[in-house]
C-alpha positions, 0 to 999 in steps of 0.5 A: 168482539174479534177483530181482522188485520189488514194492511194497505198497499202503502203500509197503513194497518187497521184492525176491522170488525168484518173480514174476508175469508181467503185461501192461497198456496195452501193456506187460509185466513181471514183479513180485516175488509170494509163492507157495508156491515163494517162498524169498527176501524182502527188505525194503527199508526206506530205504537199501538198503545199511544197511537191507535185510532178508532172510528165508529161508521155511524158517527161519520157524514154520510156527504163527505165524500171520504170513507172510514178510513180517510181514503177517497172512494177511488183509493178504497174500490183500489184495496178492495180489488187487490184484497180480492185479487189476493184471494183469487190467488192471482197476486200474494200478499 
């Protein structure tokens, strides 16, 4: 399994199995996104080998309200504008 990188507006890092493909300024890359089909999250907080989180989609409540990566809906419809504004080249990451 290959896993994407994504880092949030305020400095949170996760490591994603589904991505978004992007291209700006003339270069290109894949970013870790959540989507539908996104199984896997892993959060890394500080050291990577002592502090990393995984959390696996089907093992989370449906009716809770909070997404995979502990975020209100709001907070996550917020990064996945700014992930497609970066795309659309309309800011840089």
């Amino acid at each position: 399994m290959k896993l994407y990188y994504h880092e949030t507006d305020g400095g949170a890092k996760y490591l994603m199995d589904t991505f978004l493909s992007w291209e700006h300024n003339g270069k290109k890359g894949k970013e870790g996104t959540i989507t539908d089909k996104t199984k896997y999250v892993i959060r890394i907080d500080g050291n990577i080998r002592e502090d990393a989180e995984m959390d696996i989609r089907e093992n989370l409540c449906p009716s809770c309200g909070f997404n995979l990566l502990g975020l209100t809906k709001k907070e996550l419809k917020r990064e996945e504008e700014t992930a497609k504004r970066i795309v659309a080249g309309e800011i840089e990451d």
